[in-house]
C-alpha positions as CSV (number, residue, x, y, z in Angstrom):
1,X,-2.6,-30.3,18.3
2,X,-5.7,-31.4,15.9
3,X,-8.7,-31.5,18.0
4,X,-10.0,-35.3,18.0
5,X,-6.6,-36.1,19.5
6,X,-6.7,-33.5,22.2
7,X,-10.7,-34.2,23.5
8,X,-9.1,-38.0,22.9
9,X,-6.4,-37.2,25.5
10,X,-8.6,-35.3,28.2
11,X,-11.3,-37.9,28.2
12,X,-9.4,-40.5,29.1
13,X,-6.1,-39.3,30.6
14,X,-5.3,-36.8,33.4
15,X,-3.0,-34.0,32.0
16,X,0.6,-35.3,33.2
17,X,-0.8,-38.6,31.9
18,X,-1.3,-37.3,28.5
19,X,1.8,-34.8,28.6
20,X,4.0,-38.2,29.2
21,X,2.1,-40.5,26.7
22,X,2.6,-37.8,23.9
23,X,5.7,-37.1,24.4
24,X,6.9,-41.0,25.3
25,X,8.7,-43.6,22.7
26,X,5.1,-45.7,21.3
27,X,5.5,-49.5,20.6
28,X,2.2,-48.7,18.2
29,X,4.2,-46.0,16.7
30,X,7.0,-48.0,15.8
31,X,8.9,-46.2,19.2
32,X,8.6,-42.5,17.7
33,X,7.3,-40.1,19.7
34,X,3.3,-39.4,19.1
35,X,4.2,-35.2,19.5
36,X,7.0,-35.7,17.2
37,X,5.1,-37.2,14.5
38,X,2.0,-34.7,14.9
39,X,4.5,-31.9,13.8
40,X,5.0,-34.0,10.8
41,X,1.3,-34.2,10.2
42,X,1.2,-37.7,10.8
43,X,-2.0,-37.5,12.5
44,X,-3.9,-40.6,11.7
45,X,-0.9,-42.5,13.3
46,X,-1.3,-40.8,16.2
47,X,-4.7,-41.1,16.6
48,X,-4.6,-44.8,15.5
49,X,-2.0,-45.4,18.5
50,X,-3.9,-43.2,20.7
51,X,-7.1,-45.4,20.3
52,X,-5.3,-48.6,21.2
53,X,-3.9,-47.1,24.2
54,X,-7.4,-46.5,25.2
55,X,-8.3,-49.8,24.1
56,X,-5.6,-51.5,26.7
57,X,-3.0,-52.4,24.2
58,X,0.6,-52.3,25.6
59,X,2.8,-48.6,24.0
């Protein structure tokens, strides 16, 4: 997992928190999976969807 995304997840989520929100269906991410799309590189996606989670949008 690229860095920004993982100091991303432990700043703001517990672990099971994080486990489940990577490796949930994401509205932002059109309902893939954010873990699924990391192994396809997609990491500005992820960190896009990530930062509107944190933000208090709805995934």
């Amino acid at each position: 997992m690229p860095n920004e995304i993982a100091v991303l997840l432990h700043r703001h989520f517990m672990p099971d928190a994080a486990d489940a929100w990577l490796h949930g269906h994401n509205s932002h991410l059109a309902g893939a999976r954010p873990i699924d799309l990391l192994q396809l590189d997609a990491i500005a996606d992820v960190i896009e969807a990530l930062n509107a989670e944190i933000q208090g949008g709805l995934s």
